[in-house]
MDAnalysis code that builds the backbone (N, CA, C; Angstrom):
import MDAnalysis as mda
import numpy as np

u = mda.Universe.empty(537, n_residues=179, atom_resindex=np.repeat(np.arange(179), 3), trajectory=True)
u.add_TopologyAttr("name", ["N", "CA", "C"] * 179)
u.add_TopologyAttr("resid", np.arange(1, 180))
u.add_TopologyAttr("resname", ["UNK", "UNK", "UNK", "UNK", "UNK", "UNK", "UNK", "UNK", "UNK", "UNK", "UNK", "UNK", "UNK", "UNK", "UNK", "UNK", "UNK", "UNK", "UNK", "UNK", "UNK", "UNK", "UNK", "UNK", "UNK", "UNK", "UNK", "UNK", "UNK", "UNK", "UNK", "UNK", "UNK", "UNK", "UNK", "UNK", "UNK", "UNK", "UNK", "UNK", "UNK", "UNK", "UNK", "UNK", "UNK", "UNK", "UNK", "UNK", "UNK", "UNK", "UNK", "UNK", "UNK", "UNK", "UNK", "UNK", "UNK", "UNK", "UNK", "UNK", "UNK", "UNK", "UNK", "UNK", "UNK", "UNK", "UNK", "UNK", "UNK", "UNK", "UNK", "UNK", "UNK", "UNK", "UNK", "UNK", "UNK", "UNK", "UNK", "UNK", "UNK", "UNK", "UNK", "UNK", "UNK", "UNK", "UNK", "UNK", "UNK", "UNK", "UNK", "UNK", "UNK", "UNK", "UNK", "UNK", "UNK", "UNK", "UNK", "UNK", "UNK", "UNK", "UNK", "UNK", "UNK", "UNK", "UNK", "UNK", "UNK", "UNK", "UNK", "UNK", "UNK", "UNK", "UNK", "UNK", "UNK", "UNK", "UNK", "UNK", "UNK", "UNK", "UNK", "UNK", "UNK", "UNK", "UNK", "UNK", "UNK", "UNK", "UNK", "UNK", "UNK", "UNK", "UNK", "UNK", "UNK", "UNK", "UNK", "UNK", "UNK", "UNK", "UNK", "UNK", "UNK", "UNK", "UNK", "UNK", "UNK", "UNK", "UNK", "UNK", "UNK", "UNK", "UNK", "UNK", "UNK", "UNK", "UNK", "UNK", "UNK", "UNK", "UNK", "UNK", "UNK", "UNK", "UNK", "UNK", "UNK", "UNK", "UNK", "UNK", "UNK", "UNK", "UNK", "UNK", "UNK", "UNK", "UNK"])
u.atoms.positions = np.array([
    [147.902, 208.318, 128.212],
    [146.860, 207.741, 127.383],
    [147.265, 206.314, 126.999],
    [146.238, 205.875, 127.068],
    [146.751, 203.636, 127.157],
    [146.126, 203.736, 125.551],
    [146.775, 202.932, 124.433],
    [146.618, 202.690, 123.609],
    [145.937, 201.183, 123.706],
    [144.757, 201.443, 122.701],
    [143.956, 199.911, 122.460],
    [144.795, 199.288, 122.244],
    [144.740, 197.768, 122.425],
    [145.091, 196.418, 121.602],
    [144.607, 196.398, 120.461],
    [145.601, 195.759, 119.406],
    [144.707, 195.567, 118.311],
    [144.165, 194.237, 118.397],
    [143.180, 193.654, 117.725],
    [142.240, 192.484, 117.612],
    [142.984, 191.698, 116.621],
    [143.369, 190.165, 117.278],
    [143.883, 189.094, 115.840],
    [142.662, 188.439, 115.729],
    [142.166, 188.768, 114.383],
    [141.041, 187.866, 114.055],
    [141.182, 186.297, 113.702],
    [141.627, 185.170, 114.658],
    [142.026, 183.801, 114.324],
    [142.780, 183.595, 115.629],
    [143.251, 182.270, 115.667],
    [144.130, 181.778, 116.662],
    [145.432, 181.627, 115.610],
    [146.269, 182.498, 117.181],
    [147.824, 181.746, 116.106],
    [148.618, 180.926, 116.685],
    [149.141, 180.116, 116.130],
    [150.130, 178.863, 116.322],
    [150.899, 179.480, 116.473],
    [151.880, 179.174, 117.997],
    [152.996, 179.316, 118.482],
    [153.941, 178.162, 119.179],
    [155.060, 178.474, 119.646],
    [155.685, 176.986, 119.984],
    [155.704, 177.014, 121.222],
    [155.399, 178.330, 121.843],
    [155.773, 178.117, 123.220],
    [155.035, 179.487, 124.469],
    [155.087, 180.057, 125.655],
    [154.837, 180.335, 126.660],
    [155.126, 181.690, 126.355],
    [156.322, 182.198, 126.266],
    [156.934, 183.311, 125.621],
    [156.634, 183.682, 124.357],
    [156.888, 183.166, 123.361],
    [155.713, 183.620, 121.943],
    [154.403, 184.281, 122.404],
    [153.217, 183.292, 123.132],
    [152.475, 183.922, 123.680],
    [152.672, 185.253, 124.632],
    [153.043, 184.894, 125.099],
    [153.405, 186.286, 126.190],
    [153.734, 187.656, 125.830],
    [154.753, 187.833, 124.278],
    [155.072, 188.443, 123.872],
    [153.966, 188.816, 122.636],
    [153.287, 188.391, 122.148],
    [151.867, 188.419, 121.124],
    [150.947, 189.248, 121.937],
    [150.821, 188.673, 123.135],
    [149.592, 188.996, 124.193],
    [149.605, 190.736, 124.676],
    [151.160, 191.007, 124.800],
    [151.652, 192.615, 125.107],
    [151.512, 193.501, 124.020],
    [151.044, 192.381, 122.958],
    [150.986, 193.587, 121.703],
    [149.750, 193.289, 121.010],
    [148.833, 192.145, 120.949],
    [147.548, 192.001, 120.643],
    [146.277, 191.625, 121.835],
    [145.513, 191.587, 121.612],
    [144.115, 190.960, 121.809],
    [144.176, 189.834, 120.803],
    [145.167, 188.600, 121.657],
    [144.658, 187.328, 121.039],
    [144.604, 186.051, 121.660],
    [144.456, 185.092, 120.779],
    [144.083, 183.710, 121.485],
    [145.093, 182.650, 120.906],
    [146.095, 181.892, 121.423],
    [147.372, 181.132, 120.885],
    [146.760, 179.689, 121.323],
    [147.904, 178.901, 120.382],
    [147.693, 177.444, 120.796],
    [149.465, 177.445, 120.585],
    [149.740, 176.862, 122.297],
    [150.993, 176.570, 121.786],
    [151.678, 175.222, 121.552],
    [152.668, 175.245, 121.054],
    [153.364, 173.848, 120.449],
    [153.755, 172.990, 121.543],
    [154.213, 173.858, 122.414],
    [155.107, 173.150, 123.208],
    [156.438, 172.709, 122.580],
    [157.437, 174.024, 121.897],
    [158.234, 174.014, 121.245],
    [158.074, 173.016, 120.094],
    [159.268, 172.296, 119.435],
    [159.452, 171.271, 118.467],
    [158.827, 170.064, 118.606],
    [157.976, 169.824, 119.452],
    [157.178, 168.333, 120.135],
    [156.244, 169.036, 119.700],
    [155.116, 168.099, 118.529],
    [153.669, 168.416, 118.429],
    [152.957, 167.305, 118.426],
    [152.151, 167.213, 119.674],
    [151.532, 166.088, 119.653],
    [149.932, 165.709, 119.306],
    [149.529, 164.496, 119.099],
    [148.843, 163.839, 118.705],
    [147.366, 165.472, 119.453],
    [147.427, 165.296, 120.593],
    [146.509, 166.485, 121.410],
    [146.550, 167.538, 120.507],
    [147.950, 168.153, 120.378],
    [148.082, 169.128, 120.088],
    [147.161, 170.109, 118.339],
    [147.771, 168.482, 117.514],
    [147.527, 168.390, 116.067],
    [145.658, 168.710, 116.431],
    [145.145, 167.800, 117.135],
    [143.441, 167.236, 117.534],
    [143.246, 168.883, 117.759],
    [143.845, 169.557, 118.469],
    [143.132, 171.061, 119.190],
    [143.251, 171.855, 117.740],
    [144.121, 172.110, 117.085],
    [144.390, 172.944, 115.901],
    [143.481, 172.291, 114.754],
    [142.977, 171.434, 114.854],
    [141.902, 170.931, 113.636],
    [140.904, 170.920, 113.816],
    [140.733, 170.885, 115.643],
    [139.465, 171.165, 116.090],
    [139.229, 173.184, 116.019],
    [140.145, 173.465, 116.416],
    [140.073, 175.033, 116.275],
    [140.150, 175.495, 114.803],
    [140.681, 174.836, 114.107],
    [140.705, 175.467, 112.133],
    [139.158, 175.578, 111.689],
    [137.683, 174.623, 112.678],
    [136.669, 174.618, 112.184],
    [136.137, 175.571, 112.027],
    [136.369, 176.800, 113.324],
    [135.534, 177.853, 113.417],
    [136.858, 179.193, 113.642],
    [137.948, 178.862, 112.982],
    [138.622, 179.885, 113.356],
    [139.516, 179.931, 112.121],
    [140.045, 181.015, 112.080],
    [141.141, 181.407, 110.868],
    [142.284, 180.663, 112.041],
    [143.182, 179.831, 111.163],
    [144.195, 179.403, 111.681],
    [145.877, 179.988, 111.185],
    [146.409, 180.764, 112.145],
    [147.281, 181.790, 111.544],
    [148.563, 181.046, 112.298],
    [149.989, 180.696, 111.275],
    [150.990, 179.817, 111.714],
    [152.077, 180.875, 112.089],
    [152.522, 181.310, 113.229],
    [153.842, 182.199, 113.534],
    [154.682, 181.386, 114.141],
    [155.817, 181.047, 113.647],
    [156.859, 179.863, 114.551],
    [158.100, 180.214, 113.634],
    [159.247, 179.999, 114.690],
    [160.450, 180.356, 115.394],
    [161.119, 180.053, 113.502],
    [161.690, 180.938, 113.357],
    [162.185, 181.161, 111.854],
    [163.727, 179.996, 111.967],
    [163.463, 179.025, 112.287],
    [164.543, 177.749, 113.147],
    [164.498, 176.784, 112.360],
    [164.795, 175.623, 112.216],
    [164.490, 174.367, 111.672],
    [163.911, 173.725, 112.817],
    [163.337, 173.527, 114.053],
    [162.543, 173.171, 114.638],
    [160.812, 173.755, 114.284],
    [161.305, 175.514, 113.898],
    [159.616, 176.032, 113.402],
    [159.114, 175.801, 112.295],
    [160.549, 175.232, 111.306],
    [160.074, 175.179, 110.034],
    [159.597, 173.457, 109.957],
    [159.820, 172.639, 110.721],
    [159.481, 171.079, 110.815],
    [157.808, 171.259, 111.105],
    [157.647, 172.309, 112.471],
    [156.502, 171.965, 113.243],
    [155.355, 172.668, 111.815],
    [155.822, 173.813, 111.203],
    [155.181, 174.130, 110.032],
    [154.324, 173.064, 109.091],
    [155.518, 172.503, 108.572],
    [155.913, 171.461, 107.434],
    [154.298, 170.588, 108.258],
    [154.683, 170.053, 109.359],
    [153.563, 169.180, 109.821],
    [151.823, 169.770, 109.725],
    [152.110, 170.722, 109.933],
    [150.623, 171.797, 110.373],
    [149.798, 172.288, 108.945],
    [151.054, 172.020, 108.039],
    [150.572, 172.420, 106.492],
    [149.913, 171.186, 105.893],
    [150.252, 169.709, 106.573],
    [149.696, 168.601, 105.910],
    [148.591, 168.527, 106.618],
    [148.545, 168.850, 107.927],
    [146.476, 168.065, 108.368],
    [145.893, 169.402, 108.131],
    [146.165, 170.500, 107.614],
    [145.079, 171.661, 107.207],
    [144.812, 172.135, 105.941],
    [143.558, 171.836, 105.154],
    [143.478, 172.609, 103.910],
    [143.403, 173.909, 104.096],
    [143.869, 174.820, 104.767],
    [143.921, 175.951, 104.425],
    [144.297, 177.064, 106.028],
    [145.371, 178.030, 105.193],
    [145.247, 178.375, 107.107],
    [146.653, 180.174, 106.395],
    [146.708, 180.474, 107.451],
    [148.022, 181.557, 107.523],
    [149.022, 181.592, 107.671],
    [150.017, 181.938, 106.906],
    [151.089, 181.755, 107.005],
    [152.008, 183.065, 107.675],
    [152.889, 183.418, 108.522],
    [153.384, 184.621, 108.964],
    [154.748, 184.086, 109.045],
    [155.441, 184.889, 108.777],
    [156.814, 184.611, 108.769],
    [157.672, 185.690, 109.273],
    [158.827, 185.320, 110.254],
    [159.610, 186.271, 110.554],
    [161.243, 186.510, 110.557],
    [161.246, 186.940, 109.513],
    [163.143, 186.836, 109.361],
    [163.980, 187.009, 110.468],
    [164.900, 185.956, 110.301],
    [166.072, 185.717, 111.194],
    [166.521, 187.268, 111.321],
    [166.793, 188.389, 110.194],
    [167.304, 189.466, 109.904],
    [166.580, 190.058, 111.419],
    [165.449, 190.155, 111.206],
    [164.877, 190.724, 112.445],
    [164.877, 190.616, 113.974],
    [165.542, 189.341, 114.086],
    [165.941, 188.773, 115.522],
    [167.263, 189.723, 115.755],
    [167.331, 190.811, 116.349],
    [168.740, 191.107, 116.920],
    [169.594, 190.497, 118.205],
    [170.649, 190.757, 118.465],
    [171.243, 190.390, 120.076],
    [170.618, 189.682, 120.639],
    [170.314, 188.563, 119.914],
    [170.013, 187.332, 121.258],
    [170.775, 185.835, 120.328],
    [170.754, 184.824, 121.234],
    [171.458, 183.773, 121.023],
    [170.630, 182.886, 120.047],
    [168.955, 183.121, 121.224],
    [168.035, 182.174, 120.388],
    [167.142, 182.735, 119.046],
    [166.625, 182.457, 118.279],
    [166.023, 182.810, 117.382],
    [164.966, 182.298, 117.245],
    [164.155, 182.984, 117.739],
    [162.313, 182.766, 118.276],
    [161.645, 184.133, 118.339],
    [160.196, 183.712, 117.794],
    [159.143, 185.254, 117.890],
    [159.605, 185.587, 119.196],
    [159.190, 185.114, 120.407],
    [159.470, 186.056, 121.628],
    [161.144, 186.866, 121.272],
    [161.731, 186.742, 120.818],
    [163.153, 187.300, 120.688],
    [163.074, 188.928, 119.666],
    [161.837, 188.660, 118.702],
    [161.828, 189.057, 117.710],
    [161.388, 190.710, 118.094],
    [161.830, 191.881, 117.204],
    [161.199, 193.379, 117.635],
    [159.861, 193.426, 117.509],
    [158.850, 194.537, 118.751],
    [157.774, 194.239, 118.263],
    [156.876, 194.801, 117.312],
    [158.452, 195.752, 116.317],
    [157.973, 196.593, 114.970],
    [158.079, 195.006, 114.296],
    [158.567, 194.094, 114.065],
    [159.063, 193.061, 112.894],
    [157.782, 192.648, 113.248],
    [157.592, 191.899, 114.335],
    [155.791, 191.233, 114.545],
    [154.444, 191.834, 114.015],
    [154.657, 193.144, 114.243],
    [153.247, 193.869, 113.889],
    [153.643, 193.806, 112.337],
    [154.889, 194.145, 111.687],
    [154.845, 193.879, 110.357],
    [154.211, 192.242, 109.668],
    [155.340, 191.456, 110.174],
    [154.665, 189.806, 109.938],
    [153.148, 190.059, 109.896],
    [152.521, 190.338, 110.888],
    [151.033, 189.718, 110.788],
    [150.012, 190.712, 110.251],
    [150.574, 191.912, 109.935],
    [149.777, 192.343, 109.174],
    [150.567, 192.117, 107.145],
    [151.152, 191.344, 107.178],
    [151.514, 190.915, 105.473],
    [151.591, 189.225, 105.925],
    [150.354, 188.751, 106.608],
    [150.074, 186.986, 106.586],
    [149.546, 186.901, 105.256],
    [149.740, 185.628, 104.702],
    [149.393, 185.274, 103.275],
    [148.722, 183.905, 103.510],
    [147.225, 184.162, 103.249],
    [146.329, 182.699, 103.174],
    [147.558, 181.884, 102.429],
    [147.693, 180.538, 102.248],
    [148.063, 179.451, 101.907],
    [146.965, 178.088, 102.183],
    [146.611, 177.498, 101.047],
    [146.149, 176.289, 101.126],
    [146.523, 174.845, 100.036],
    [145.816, 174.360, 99.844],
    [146.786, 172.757, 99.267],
    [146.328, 172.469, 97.823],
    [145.618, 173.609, 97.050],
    [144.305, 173.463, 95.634],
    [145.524, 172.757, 95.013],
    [145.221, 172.912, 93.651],
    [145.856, 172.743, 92.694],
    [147.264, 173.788, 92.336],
    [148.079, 173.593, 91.885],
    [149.130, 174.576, 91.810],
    [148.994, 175.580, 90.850],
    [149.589, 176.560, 91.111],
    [149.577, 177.561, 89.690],
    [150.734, 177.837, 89.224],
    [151.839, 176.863, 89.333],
    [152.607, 176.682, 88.199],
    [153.039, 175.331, 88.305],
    [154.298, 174.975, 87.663],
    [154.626, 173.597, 87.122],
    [155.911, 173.737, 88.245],
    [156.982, 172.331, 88.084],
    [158.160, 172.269, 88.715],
    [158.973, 172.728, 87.505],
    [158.331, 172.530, 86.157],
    [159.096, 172.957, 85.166],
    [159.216, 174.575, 85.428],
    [158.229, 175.138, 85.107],
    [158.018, 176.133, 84.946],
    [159.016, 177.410, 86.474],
    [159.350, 176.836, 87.409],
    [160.005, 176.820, 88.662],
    [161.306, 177.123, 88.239],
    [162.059, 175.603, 87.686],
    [162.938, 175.527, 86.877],
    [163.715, 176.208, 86.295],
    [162.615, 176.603, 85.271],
    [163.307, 177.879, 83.642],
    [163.247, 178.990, 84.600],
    [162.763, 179.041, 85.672],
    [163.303, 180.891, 86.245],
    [164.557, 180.490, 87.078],
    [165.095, 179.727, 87.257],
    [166.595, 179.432, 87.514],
    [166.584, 179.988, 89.160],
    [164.947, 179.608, 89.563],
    [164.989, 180.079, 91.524],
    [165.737, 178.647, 92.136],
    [166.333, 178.020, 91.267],
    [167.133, 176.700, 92.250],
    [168.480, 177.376, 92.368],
    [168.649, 178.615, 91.789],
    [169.986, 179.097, 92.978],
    [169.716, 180.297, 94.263],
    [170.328, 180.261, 95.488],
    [170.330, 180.526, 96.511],
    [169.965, 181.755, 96.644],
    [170.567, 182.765, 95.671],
    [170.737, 184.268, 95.885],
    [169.009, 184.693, 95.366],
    [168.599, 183.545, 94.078],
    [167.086, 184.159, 94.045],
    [165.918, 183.825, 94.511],
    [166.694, 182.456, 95.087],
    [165.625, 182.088, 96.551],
    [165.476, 182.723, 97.215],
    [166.659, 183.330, 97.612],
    [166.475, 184.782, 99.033],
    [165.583, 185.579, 98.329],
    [165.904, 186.473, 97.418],
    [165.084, 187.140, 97.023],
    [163.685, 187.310, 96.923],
    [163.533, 186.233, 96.483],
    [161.634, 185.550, 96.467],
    [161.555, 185.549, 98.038],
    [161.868, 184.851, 98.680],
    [161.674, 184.491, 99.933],
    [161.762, 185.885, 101.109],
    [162.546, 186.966, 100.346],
    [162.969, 188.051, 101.582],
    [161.511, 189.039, 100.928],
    [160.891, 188.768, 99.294],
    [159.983, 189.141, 98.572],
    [158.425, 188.785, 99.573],
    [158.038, 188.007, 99.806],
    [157.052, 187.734, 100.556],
    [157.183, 187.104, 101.508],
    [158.015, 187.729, 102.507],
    [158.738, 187.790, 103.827],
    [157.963, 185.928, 104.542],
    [158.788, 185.342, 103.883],
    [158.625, 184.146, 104.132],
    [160.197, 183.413, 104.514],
    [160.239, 182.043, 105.304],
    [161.554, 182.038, 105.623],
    [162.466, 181.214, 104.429],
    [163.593, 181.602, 104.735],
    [164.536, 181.075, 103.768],
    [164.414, 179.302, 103.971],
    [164.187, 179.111, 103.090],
    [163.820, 176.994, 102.758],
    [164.659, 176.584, 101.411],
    [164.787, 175.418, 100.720],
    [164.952, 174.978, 100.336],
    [164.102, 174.976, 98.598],
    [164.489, 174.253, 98.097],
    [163.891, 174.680, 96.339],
    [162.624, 173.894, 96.596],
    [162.464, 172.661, 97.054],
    [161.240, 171.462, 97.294],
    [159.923, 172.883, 97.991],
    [160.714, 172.780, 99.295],
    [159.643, 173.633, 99.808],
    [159.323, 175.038, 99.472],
    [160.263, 175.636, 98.400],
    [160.323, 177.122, 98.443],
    [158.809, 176.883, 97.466],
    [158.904, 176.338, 96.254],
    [157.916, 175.435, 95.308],
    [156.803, 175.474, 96.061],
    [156.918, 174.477, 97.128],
    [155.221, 174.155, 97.715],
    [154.638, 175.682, 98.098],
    [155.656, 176.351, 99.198],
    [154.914, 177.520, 99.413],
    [154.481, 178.077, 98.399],
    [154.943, 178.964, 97.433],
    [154.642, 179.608, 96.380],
    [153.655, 179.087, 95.687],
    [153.294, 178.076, 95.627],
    [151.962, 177.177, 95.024],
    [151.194, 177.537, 95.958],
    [151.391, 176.756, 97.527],
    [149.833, 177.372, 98.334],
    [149.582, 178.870, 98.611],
    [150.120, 179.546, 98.421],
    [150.229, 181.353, 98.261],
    [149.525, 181.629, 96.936],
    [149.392, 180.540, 96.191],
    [148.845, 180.662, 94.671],
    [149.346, 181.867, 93.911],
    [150.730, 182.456, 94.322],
    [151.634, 183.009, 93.414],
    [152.104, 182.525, 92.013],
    [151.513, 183.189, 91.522],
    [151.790, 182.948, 89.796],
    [152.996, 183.456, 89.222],
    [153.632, 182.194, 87.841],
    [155.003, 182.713, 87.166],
    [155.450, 183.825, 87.021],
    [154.336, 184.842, 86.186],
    [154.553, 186.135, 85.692],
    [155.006, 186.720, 86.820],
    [153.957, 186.891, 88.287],
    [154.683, 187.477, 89.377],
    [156.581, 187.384, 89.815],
    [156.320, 186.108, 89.680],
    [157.903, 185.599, 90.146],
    [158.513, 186.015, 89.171],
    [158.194, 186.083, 87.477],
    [159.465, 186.857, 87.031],
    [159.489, 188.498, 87.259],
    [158.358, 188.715, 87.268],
    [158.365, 189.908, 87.822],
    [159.297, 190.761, 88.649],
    [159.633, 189.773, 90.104],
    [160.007, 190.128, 91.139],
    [161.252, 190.141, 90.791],
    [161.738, 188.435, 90.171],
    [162.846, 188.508, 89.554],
    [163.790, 189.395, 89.042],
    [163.060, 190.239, 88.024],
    [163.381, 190.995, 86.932],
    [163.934, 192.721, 87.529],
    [163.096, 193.001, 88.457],
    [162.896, 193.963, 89.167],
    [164.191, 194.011, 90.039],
    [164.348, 192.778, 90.354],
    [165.593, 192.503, 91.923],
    [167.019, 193.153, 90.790],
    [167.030, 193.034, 89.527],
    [168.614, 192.873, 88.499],
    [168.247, 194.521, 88.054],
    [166.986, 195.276, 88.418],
    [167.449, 196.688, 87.902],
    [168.044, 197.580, 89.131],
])
């Protein structure tokens, strides 16, 4: 008995040939790829032309090459998907890319994608601050919390704003991680 495909409702951003390939064996979908860490002028034009009539869903290589091509894709779009896939989940391989990734960790990622867009924030840098997420261990936490990749305090901030995750949540999670 052949099991259906499931349906990705949107195009997802990938970096490369293999991402696709490996998406394609496990969905019914439609990719735009990066062409790894190079995103060009074409490339940016097709994904803004495709964000008009499509949910635009971001899956890329949990790397500092996926997290650059991100970083870029988050400034020309008000609004789009975010999927993320922990390094944790990449086993026995050298490189660390979705095609590498299990295809239990993938079907997890994209079914817990989190709209993200650029509104107004729903909290402060202060307010960031007094929960003391500028050290490492509760960055992970937040970050392993809404399986997003491990970044930096600048960007951990922006995400959590376009996720429109609120304080109370974050102490929440916080609070929860120390019982």
């Amino acid at each position: 008995m052949t099991r259906e495909k499931r349906i990705i409702d949107g195009i997802v951003v990938v970096e490369g040939k293999t991402d696709t390939a490996k998406l394609q064996k496990l969905f019914e979908v439609q990719t735009i790829e990066t062409g790894g860490s190079r995103l060009s002028k074409k490339t940016i034009e097709l994904i803004k032309n495709a964000a008009k009539n499509n949910k635009i869903i971001l899956l890329l290589d949990p790397d500092g090459p996926g997290e650059s091509i991100r970083r870029k894709i988050e400034q020309i779009l008000p609004g789009f998907y975010n999927v993320h896939i922990n390094k944790k989940d990449i086993k026995n391989s050298k490189k660390i890319g979705i095609a590498e990734a299990s295809d239990s960790s993938i079907i997890k990622a994209l079914s817990s994608m989190v709209y993200s867009t650029k509104n107004e924030p729903s909290f402060s840098w202060e307010d960031y601050l007094e929960l003391g997420i500028d050290s490492k261990e509760k960055r992970r936490i937040i970050c392993d919390h809404f399986n997003v990749s491990y970044v930096n305090n600048k960007q951990l901030f922006k995400r959590l704003n376009m996720m429109k995750i609120d304080i109370d949540e974050l102490k929440k999670i916080l609070d929860n991680s120390q019982n």
